[in-house]
Backbone as JSON, one array per atom type, in Angstrom:
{
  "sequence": "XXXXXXXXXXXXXXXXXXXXXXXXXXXXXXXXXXXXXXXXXXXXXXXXXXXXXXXXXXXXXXXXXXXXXXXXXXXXXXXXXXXXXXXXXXXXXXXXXXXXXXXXXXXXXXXXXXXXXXXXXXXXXXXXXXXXXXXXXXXXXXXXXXXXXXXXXXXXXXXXXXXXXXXXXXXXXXXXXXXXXXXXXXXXXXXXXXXXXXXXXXXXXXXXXXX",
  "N": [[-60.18, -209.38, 42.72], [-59.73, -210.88, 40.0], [-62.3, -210.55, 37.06], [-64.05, -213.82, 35.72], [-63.53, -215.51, 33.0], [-66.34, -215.64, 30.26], [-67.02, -218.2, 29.14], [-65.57, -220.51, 30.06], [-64.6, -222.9, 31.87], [-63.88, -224.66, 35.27], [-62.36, -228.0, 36.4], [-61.43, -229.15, 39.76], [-60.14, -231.51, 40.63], [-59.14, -234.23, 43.56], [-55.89, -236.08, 44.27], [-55.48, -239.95, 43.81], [-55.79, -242.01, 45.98], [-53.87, -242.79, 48.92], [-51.39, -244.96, 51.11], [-51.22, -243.02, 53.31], [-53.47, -241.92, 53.55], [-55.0, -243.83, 53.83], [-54.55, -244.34, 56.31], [-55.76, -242.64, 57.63], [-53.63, -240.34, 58.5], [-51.94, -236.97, 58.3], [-51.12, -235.58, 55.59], [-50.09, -232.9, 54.43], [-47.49, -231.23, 52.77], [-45.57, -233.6, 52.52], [-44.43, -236.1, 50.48], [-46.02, -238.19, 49.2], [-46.54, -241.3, 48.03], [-48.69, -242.74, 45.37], [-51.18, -245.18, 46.1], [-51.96, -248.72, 45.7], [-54.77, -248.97, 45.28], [-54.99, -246.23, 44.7], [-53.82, -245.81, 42.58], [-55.47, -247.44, 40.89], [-57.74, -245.65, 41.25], [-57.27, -243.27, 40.3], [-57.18, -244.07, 37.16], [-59.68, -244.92, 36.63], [-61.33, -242.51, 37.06], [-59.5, -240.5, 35.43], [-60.4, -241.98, 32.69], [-62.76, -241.29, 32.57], [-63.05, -238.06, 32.84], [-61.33, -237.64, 30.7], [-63.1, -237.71, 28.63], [-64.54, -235.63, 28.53], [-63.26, -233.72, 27.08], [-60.63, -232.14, 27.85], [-59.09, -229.03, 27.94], [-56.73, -227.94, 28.9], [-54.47, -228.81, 31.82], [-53.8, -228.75, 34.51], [-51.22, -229.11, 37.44], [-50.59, -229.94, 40.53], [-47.14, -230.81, 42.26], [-46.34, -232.64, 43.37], [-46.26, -235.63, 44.05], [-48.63, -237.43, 44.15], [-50.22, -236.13, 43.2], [-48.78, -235.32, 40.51], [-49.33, -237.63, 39.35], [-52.12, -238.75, 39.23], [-52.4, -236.71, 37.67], [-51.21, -237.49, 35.15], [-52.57, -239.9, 34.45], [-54.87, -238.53, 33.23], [-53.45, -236.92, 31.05], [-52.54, -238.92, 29.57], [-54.75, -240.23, 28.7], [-55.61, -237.78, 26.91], [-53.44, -236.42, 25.24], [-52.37, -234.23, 26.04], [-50.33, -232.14, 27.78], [-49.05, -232.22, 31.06], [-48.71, -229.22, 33.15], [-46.86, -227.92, 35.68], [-47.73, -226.79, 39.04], [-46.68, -225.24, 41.82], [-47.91, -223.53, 43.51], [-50.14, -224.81, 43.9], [-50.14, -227.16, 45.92], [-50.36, -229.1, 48.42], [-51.91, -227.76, 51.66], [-49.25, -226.28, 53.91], [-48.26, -228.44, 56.81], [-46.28, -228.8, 59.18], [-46.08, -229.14, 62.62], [-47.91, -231.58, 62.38], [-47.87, -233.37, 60.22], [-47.58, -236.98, 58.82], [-49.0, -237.38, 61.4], [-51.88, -239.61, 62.65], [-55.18, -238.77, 62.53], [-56.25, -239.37, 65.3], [-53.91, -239.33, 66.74], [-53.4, -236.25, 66.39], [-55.63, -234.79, 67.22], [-55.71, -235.66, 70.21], [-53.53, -233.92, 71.06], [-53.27, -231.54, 70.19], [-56.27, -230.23, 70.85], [-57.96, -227.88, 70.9], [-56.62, -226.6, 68.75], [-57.31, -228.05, 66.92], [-59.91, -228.5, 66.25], [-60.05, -226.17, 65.4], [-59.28, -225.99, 63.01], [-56.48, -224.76, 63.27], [-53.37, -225.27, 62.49], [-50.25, -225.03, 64.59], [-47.52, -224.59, 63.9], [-48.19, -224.34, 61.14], [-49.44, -224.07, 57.87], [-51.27, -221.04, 57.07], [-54.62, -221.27, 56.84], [-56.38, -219.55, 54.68], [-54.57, -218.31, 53.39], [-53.3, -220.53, 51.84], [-56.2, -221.15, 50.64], [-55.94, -218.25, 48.9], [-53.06, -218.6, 47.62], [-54.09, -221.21, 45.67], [-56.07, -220.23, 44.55], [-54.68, -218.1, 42.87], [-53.04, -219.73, 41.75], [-54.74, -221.32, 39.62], [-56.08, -219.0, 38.28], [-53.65, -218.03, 37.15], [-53.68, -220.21, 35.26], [-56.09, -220.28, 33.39], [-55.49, -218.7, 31.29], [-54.12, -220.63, 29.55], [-56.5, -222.05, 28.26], [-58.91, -221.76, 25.82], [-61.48, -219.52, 24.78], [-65.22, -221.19, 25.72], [-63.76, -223.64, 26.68], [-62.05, -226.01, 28.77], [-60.74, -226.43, 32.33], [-58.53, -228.48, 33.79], [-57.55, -229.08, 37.06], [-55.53, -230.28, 39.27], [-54.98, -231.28, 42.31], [-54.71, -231.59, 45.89], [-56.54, -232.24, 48.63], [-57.76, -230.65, 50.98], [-56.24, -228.27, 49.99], [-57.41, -227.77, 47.58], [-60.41, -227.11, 48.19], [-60.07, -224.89, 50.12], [-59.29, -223.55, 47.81], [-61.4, -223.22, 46.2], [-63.27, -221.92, 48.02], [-61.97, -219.7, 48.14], [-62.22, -218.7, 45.42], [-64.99, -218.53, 45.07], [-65.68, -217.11, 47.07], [-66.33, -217.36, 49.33], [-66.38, -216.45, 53.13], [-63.59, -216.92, 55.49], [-65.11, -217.84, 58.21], [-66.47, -219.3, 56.86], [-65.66, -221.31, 55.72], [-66.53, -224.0, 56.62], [-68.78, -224.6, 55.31], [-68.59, -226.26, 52.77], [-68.45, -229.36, 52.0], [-66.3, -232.51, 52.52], [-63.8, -233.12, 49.99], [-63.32, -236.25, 48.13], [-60.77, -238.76, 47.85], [-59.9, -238.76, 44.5], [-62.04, -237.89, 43.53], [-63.95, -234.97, 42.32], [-64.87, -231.11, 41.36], [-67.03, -228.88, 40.19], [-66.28, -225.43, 38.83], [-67.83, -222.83, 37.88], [-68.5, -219.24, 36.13], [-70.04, -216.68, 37.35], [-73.03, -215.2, 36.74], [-73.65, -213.23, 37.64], [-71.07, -211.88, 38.01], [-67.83, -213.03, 39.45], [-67.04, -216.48, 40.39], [-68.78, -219.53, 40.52], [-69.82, -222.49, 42.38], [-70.55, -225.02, 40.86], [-70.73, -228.15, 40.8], [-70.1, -230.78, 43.41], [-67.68, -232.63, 44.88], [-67.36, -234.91, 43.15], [-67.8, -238.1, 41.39], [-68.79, -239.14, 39.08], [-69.57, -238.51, 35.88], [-70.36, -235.22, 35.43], [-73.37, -233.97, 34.59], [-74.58, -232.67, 31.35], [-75.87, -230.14, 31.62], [-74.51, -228.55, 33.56], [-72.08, -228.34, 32.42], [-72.18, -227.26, 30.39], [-74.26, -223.62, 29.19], [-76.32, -222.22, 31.45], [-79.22, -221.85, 31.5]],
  "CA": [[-59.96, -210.63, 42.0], [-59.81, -210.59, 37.85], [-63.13, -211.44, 36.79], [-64.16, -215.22, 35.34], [-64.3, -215.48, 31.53], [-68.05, -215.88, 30.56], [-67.22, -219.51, 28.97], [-64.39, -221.29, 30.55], [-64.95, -224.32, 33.45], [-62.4, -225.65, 35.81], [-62.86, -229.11, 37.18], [-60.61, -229.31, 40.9], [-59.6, -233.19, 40.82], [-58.76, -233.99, 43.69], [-55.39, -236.75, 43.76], [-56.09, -240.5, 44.31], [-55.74, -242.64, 47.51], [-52.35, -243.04, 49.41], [-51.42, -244.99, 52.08], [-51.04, -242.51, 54.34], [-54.89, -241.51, 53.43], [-55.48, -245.12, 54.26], [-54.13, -244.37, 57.65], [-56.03, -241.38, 58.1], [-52.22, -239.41, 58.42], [-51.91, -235.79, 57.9], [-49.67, -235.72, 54.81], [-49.58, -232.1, 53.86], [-46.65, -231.57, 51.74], [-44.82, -234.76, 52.24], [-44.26, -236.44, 48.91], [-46.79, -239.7, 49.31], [-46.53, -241.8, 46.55], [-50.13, -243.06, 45.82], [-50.72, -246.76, 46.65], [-52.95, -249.54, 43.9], [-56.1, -248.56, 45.48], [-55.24, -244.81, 44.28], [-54.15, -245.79, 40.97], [-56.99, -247.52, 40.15], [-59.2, -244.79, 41.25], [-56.76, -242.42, 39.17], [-57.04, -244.63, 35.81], [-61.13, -245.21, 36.44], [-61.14, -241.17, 36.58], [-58.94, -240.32, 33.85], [-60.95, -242.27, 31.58], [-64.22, -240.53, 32.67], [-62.53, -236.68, 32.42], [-61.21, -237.62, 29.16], [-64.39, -237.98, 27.76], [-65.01, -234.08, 28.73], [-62.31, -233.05, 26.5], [-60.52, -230.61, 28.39], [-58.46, -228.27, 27.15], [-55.67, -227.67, 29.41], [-54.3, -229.86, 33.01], [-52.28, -227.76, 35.77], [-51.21, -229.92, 38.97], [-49.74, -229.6, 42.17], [-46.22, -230.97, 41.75], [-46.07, -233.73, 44.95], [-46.5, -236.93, 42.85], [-49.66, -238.54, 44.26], [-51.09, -235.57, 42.01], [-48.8, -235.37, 39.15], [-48.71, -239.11, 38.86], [-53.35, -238.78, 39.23], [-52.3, -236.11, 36.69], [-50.34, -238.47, 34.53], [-52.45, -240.53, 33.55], [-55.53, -237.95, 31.87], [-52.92, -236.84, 30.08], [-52.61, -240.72, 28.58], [-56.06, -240.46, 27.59], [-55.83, -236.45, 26.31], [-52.43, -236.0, 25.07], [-52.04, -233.3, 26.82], [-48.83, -231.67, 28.38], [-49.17, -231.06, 31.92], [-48.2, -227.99, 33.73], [-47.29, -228.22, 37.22], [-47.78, -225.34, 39.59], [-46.05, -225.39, 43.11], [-49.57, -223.07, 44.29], [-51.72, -226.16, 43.83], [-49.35, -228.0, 46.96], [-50.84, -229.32, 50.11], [-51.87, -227.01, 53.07], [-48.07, -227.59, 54.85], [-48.95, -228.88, 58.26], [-45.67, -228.45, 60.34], [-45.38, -230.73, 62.94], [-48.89, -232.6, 62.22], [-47.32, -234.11, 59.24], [-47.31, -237.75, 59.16], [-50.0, -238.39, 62.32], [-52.78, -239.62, 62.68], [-56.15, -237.96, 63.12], [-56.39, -239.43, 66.7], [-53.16, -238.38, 67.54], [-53.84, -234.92, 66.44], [-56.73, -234.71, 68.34], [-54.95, -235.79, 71.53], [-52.01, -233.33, 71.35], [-53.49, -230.6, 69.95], [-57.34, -230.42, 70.87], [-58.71, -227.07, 70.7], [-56.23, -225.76, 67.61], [-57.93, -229.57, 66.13], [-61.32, -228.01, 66.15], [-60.13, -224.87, 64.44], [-57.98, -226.29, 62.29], [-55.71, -224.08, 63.52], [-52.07, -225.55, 62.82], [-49.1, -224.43, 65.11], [-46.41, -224.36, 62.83], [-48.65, -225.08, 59.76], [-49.9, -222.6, 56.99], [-52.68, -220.24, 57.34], [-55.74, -221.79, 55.37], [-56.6, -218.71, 53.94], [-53.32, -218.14, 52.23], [-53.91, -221.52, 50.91], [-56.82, -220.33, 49.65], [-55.37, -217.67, 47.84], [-52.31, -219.28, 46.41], [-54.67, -222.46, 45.16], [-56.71, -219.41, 43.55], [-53.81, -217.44, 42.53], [-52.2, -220.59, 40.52], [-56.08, -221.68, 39.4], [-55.94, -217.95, 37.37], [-52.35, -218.6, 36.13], [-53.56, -221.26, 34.14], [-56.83, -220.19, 32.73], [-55.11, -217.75, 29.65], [-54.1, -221.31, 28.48], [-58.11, -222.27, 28.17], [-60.11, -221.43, 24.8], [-63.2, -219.9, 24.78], [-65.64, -222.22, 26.07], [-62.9, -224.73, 27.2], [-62.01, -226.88, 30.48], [-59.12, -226.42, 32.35], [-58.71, -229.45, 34.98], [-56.52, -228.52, 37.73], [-55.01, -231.8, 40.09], [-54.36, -231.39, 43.48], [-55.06, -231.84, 47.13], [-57.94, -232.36, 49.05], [-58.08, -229.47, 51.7], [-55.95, -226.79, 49.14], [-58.26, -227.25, 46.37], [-61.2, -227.04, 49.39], [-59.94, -223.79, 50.41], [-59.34, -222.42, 46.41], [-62.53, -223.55, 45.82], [-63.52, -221.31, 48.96], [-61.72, -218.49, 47.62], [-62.84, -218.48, 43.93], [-66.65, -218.39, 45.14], [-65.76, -215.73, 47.77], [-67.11, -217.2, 51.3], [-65.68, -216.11, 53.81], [-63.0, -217.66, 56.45], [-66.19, -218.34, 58.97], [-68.13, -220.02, 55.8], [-65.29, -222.12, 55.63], [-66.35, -225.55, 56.87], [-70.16, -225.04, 54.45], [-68.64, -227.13, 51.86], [-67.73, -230.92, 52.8], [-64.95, -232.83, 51.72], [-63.41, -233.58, 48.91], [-62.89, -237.31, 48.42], [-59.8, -239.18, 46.74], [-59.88, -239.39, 42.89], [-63.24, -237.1, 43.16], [-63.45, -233.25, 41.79], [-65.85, -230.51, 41.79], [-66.87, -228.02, 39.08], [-66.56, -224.34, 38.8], [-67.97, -221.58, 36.24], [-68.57, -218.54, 36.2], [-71.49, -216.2, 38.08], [-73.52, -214.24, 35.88], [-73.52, -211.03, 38.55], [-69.61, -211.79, 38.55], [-67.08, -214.1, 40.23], [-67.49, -217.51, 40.26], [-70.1, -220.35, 41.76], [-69.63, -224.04, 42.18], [-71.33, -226.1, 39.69], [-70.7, -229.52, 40.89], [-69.26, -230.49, 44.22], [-67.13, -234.08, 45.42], [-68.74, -236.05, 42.4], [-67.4, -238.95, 40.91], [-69.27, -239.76, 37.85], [-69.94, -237.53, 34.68], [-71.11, -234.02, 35.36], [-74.8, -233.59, 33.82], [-74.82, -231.78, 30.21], [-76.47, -228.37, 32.05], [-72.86, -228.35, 34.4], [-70.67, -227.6, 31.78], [-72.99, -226.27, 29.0], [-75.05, -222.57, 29.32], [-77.12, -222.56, 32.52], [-80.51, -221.21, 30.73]],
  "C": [[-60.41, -210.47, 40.55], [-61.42, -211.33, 38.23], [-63.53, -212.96, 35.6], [-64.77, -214.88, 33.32], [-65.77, -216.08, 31.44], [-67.85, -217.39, 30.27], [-66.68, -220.65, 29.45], [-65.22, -221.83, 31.93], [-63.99, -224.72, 33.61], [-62.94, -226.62, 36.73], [-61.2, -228.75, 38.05], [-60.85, -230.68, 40.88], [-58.87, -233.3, 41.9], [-57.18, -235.67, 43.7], [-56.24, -238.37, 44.15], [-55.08, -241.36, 45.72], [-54.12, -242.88, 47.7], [-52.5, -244.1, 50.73], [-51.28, -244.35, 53.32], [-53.16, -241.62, 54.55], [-55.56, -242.46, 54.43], [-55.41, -245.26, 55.86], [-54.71, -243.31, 58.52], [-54.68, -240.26, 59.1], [-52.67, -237.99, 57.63], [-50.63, -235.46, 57.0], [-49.65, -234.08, 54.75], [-48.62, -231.56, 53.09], [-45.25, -232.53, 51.82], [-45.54, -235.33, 51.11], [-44.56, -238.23, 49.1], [-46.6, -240.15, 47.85], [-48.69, -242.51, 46.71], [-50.07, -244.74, 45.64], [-51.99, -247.46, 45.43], [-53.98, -249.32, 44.27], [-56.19, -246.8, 44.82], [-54.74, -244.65, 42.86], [-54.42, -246.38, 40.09], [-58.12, -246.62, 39.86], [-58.74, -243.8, 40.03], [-56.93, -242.89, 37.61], [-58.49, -244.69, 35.45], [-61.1, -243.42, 35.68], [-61.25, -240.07, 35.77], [-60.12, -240.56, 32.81], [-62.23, -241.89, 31.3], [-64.0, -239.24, 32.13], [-62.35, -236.79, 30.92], [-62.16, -237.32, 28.24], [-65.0, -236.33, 27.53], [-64.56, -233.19, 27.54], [-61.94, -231.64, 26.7], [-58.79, -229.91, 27.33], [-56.8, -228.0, 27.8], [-55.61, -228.63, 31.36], [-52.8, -229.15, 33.64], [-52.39, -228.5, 36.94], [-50.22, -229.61, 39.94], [-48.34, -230.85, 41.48], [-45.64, -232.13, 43.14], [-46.65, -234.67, 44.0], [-47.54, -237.7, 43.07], [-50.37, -237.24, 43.34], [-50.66, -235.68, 40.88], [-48.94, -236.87, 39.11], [-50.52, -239.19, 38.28], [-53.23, -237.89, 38.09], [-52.18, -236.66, 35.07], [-51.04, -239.06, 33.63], [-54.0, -240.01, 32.49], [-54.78, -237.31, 31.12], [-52.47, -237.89, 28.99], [-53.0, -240.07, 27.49], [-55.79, -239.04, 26.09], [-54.8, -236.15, 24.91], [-52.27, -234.94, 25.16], [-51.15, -233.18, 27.78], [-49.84, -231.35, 29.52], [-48.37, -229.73, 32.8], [-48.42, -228.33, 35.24], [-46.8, -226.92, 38.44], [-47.13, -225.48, 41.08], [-47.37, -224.78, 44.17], [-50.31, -223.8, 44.33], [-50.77, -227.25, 44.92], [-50.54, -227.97, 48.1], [-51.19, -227.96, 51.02], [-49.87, -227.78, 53.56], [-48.77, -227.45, 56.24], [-47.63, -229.06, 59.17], [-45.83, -229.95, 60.66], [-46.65, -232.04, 62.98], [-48.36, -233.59, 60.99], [-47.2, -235.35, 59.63], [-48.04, -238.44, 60.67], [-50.98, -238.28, 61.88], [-54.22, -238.61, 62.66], [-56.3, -237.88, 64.66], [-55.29, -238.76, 67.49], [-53.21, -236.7, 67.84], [-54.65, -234.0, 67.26], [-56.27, -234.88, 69.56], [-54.26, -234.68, 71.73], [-53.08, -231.84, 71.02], [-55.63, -230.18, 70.06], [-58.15, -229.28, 70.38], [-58.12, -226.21, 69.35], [-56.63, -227.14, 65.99], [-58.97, -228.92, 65.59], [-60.99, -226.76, 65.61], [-59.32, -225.42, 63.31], [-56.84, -225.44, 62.12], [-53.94, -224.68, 63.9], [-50.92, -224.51, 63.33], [-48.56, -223.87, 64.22], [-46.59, -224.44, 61.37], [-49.04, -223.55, 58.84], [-51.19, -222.42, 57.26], [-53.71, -220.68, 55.95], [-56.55, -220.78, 54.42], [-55.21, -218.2, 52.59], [-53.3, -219.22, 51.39], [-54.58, -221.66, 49.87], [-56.44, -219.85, 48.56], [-54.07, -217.93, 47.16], [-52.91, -220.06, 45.55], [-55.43, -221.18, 43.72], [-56.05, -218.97, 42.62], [-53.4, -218.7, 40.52], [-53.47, -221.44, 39.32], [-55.87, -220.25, 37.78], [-55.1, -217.66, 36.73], [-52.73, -218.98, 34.85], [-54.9, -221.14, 33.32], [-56.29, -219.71, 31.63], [-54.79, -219.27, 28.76], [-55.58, -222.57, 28.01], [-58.74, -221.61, 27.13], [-61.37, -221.06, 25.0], [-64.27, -221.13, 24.68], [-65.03, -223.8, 26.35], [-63.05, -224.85, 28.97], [-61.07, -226.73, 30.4], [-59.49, -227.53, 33.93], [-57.47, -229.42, 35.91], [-56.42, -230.1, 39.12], [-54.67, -231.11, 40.99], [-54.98, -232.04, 44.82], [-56.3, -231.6, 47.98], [-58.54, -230.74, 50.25], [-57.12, -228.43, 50.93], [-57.28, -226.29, 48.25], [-59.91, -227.02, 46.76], [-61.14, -225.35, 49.31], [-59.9, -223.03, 49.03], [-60.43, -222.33, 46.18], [-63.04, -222.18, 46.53], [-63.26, -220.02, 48.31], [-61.88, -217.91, 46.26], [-64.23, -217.96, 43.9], [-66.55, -217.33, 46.16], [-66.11, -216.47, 48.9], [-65.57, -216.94, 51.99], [-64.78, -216.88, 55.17], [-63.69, -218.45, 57.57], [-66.98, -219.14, 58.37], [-66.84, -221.15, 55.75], [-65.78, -223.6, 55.21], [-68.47, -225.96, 55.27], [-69.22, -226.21, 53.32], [-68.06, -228.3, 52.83], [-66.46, -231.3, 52.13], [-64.26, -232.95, 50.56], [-63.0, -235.25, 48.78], [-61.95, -238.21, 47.38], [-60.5, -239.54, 45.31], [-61.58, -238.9, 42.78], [-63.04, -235.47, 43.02], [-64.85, -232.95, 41.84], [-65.52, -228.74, 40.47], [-67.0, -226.57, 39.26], [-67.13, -223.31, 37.7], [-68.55, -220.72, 36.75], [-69.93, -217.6, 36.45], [-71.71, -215.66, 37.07], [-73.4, -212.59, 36.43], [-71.87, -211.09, 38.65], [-68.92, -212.56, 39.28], [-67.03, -215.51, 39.88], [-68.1, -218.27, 41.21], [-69.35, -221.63, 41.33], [-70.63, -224.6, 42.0], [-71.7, -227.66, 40.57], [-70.0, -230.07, 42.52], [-68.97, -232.12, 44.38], [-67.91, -235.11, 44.76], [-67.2, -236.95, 41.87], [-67.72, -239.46, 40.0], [-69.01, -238.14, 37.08], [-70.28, -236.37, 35.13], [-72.36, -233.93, 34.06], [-74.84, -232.92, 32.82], [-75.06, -230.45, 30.84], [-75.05, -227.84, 33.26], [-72.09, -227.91, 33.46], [-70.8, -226.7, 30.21], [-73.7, -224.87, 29.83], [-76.27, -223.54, 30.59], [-78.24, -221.44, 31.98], [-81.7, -221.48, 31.37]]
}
């Protein structure tokens, strides 16, 4: 894996609320629109990120992100870029149920999150990463690049940027609508996570020199 410029930070946003969130539904890459509870949370957000002044905004291309995308580019004026590698986990034939149902039908590939017909969450991983390192070259020394997407992709990139391994999986928790989580760069190499499923400001020592 290329190694992490020494100054560059990427905030993972992830989109905001849908009704099918609301329903606890397994959207994976069905094309949710997001509902007024998710673009409120998307407009609160925005107007927080803005304040970061990032430098560049790459999103998954399913519209409850570009739309959460949409509108820090308002604030920024900033073009975004939208990557098809920052998409959903697809989920096959879970798409569209419930959690409970899921759990019913499928019990023991539930508890692994092991979808039938769905994508392998490691490849996830490494596409989310893949399209994550795309978009850094358009990042300035000591710039932000804020990348929009989905709650279990940008989970698993996250996963695969910091290195744990497929068994370390589940250590991090969720991600929660219209909340993100910061990355920068290790000093022995790679990258660490800064910040994880926050919703306010990141702290001055998060996105400045860790001294």
């Amino acid at each position: 894996m290329p190694e992490p410029d020494e100054t560059r930070r990427v905030i993972c946003w992830r989109h905001g609320r849908t009704a099918w969130n609301a329903e606890k539904r397994f959207q994976g890459q069905t094309d949710i629109p997001l509902d007024d509870t998710g673009l409120a949370q998307a407009r609160r957000a925005a107007a927080l990120l803005a304040t970061l002044r990032p430098d560049a905004i790459v999103a998954s291309d399913l519209r409850r992100a570009a739309d959460t995308a949409g509108f820090l580019a308002e604030h920024t004026g900033l073009t975004v870029e939208y990557d098809k590698g920052l998409r959903e986990r697809f989920g096959g034939s879970w798409e569209g149920l419930t959690n409970s149902e899921i759990r019913a039908r499928w019990p023991e590939e539930n508890a692994r999150m092991d979808i039938p017909d769905g994508e392998d969450l490691s490849a996830v991983g490494e596409r989310v990463r893949d399209a994550i390192l795309r978009a850094l070259p358009r990042v300035p020394d000591h710039g932000l690049l804020v990348v929009v997407g989905h709650g279990a992709a940008l989970r698993a990139g996250i996963n695969a940027m910091i290195g744990l391994l497929p068994e370390q999986r589940q250590a991090l928790g969720p991600l929660g609508n219209c909340s993100w989580s910061v990355l920068g760069p290790h000093r022995t190499g790679g990258w660490r996570l800064l910040e994880h499923n926050a919703a306010s400001l990141p702290e001055e020592r998060v996105l400045g020199d860790d001294r």
